[in-house]
C-alpha positions in Angstrom: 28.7 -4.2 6.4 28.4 -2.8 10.0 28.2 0.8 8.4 25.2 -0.4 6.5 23.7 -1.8 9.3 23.7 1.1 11.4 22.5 3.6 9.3 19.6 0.9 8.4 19.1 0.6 12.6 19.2 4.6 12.6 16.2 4.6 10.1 13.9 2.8 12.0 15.1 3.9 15.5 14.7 7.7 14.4 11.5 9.5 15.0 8.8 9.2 12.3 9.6 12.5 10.0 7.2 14.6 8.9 6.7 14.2 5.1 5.5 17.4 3.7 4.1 17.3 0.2 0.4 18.7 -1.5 -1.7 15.9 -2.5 -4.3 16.9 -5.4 -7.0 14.9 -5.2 -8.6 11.8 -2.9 -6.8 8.7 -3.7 -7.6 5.0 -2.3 -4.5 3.2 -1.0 -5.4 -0.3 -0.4 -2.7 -2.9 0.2 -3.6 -6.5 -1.1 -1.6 -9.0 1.4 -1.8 -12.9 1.7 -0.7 -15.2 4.9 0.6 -18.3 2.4 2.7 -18.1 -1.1 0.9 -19.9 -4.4 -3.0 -18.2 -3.6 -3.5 -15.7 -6.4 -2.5 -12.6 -4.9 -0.3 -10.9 -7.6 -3.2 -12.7 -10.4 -6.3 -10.9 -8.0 -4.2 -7.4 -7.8 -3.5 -7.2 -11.5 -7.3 -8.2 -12.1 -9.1 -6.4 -9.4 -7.2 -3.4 -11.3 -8.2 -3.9 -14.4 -12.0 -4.2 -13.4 -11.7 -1.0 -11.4 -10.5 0.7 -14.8 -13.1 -0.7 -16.5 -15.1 1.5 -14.1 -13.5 4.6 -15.3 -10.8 4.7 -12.2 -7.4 5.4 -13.0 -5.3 2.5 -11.3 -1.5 2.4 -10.2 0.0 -0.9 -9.1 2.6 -0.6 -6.4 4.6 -4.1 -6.9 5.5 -4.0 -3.3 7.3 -7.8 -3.6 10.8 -6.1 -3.9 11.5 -9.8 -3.8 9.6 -11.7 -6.3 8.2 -9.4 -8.3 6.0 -10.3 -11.2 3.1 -7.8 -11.4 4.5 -7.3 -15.0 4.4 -11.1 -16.3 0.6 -11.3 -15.7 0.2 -7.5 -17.2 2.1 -8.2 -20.0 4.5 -5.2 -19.7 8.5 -5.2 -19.5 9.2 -2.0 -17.7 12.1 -0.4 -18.7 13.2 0.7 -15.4 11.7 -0.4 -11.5 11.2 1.0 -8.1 14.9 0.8 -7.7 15.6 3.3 -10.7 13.8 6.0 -9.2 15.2 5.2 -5.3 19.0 5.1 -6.4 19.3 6.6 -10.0 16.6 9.6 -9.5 14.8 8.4 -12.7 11.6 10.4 -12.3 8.8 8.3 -12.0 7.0 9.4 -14.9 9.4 7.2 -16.6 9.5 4.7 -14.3 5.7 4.1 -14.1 4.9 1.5 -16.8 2.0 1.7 -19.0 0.1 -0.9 -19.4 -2.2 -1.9 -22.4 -4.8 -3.0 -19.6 -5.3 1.0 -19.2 -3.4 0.1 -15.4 -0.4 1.7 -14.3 2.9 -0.3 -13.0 5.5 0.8 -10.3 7.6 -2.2 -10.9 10.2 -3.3 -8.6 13.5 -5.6 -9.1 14.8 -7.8 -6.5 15.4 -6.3 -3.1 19.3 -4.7 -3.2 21.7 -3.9 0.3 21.1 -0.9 -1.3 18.4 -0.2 0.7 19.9 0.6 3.8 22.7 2.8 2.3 20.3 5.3 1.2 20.4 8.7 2.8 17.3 9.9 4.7 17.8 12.9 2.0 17.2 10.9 -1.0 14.4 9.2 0.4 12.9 12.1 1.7 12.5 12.7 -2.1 11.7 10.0 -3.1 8.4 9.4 -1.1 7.4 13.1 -1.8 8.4 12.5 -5.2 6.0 9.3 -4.9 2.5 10.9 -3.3 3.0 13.7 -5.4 2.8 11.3 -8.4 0.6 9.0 -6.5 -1.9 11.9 -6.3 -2.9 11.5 -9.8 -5.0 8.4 -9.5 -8.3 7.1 -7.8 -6.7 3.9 -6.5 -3.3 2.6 -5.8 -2.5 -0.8 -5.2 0.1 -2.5 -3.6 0.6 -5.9 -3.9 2.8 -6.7 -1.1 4.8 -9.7 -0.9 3.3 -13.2 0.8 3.8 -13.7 4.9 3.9 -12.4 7.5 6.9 -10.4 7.7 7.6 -6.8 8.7 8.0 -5.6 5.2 4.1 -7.2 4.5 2.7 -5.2 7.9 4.3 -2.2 6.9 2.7 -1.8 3.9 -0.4 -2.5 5.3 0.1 0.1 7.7 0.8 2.7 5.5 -2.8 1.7 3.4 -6.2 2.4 4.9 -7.5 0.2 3.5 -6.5 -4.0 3.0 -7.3 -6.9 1.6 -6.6 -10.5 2.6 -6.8 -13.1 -0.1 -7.6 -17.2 1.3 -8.8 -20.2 -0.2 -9.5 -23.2 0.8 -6.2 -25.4 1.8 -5.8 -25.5 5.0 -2.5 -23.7 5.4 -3.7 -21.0 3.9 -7.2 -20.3 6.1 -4.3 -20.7 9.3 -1.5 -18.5 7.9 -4.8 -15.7 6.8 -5.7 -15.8 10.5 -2.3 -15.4 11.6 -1.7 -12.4 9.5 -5.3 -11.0 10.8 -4.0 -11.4 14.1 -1.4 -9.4 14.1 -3.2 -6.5 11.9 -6.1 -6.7 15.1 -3.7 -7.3 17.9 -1.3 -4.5 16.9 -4.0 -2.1 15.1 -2.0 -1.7 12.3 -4.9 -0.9 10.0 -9.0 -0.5 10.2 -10.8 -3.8 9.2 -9.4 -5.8 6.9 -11.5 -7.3 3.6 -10.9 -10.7 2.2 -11.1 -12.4 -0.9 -11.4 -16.2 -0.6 -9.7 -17.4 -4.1 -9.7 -20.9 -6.3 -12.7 -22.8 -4.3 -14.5 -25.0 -5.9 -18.0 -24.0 -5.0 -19.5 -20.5 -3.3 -20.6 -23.2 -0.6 -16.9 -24.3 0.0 -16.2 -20.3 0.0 -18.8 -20.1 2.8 -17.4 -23.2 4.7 -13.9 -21.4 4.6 -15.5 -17.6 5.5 -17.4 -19.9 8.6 -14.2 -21.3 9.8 -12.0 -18.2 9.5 -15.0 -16.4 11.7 -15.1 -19.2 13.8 -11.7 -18.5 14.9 -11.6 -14.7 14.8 -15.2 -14.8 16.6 -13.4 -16.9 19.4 -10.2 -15.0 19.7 -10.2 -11.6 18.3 -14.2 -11.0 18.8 -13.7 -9.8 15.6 -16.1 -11.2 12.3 -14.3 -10.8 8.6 -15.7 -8.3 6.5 -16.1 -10.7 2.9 -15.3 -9.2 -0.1 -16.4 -11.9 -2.7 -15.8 -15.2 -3.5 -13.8 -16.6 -7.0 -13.8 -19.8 -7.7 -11.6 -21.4 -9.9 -10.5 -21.7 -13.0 -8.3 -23.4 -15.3 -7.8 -20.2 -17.3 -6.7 -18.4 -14.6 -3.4 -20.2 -16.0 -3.5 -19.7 -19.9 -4.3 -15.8 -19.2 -0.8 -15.9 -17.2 0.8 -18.2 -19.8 -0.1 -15.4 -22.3 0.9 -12.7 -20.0 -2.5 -11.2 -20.2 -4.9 -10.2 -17.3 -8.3 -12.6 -17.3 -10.4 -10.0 -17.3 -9.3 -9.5 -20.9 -8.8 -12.7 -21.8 -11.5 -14.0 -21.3 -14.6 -11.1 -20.0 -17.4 -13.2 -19.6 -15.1 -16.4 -17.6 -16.9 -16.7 -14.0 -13.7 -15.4 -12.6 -13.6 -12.4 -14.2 -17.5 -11.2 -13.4 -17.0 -11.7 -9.8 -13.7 -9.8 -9.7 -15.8 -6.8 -11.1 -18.6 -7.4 -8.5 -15.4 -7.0 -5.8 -14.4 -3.9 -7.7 -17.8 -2.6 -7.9 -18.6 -3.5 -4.0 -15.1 -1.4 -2.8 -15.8 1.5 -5.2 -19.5 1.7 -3.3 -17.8 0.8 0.0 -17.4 4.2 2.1 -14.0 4.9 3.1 -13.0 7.2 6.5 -9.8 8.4 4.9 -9.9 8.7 1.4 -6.9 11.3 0.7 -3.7 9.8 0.6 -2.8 12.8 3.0 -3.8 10.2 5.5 -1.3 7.4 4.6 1.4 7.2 7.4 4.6 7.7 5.3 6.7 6.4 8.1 5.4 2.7 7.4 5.6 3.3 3.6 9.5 3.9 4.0 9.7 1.0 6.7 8.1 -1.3 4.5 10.2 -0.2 1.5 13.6 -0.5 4.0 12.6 -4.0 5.6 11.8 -5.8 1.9 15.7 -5.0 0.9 
């Protein structure tokens, strides 16, 4: 409708606004992105969760695929109400946010609606102070944006300060990572991204694919990737999401499951310039929410 349309124009034509709200404690925003559908992304988000609450953090997914969302199949939940609840029914988020037996929090979101765009810049004024103020409760949020290289995906990662990348080993994937890397370095849209290089058969297939993605970067960014870790795979990855249970519980001692906790172990040590989700710029946090409708 064209009145919809304007109003959604208006949005992200008007000045950023100044979101005023009183955060309580530091809290790690780190958005977990992919260039390429089908690599693991939602499977590494739920577990790199998990393994961060196993190291006494308190954890709240963001499902920031307002499209495809399906954080909750491999937790296991069925939230009784989504993202949308709280934007366009003022459920409070307290009973929006599902728990999770994992110990993990879920922010669970529905298919994107028109909706979106019809929403006054009073209501989601609101909503994203209602959202840092509850936010402020944990040590880490995750969002686990949707796949591509859209301007939902690159809002999101600008409202985190910190990123994650996730690869592996097909060749689509290493081109459509280094496309979205591109356009984080080439428009600044966050500090250094990390990557995970997922399902490889070997650590020295993980390093071929790290050497080739640096290659490029190297060349044309005069950038080098700052690695995470390296998971191979698995063919329980699978069965855990056929159960509907992270891997990390399933199966604990899988090779899978101890490198995720040597990720989540390596970002807990990792020092981090802005820490307090003061620092998150809200203005991409309601662009990415407006642009995944």
């Amino acid at each position: 409708m064209p009145g919809n349309a304007n109003q959604a124009a208006s949005l992200h034509s008007s000045p950023p606004k100044k979101w005023r709200f009183e955060d309580k404690r530091p809290v790690r925003c780190i958005a977990v992105a992919s260039g390429k559908g089908g690599v693991g992304k939602t499977f590494i988000t739920v577990n790199l969760a998990v393994a961060l609450r196993s190291f006494n953090k308190r954890v709240l997914i963001v499902d920031a695929d307002l499209g495809l969302a399906n954080a909750d199949i491999v937790l296991g939940v069925n939230p009784e109400y989504t993202l949308q609840d709280a934007l366009f029914s003022g459920i409070d988020l307290n009973k929006v946010v599902t728990q999770t037996p994992s110990g993990v929090d879920l922010l669970a979101a529905s298919s994107g609606t028109r909706e979106m765009v019809s929403m006054g810049d009073a209501r989601m004024t609101q909503f994203i102070d209602d959202l840092i103020r509850f936010a402020s409760d944990y040590d880490v949020v995750l969002f686990d944006c949707a796949s591509g290289i859209n301007h939902a995906v690159t809002a999101f990662i600008a409202a985190s300060p910190e990123s994650i990348v996730i690869c592996t080993g097909q060749p689509t994937s290493i081109m459509d990572v280094y496309a979205l890397i591109k356009i984080i370095e080439q428009e600044q849209i966050c500090d250094r991204p990390g990557l995970i290089i997922n399902m490889v058969k070997s650590d020295a297939h993980g390093e071929r694919v790290l050497e080739t993605l640096n290659c490029v970067t190297r060349n044309y960014l005069s950038k080098t990737i700052h690695l995470l870790g390296i998971v191979p795979v698995t063919a329980l990855a699978g069965r855990a999401v056929q159960v509907r249970r992270p891997l990390l519980e399933y199966r604990p001692e899988d090779p899978v499951s101890r490198r995720i906790r040597d990720i989540a172990k390596k970002i807990i040590q990792m020092p981090t310039t802005r820490s307090s989700i003061r620092n998150t710029p809200l203005n991409h946090l309601v662009d990415g929410i407006m642009a995944a409708q």
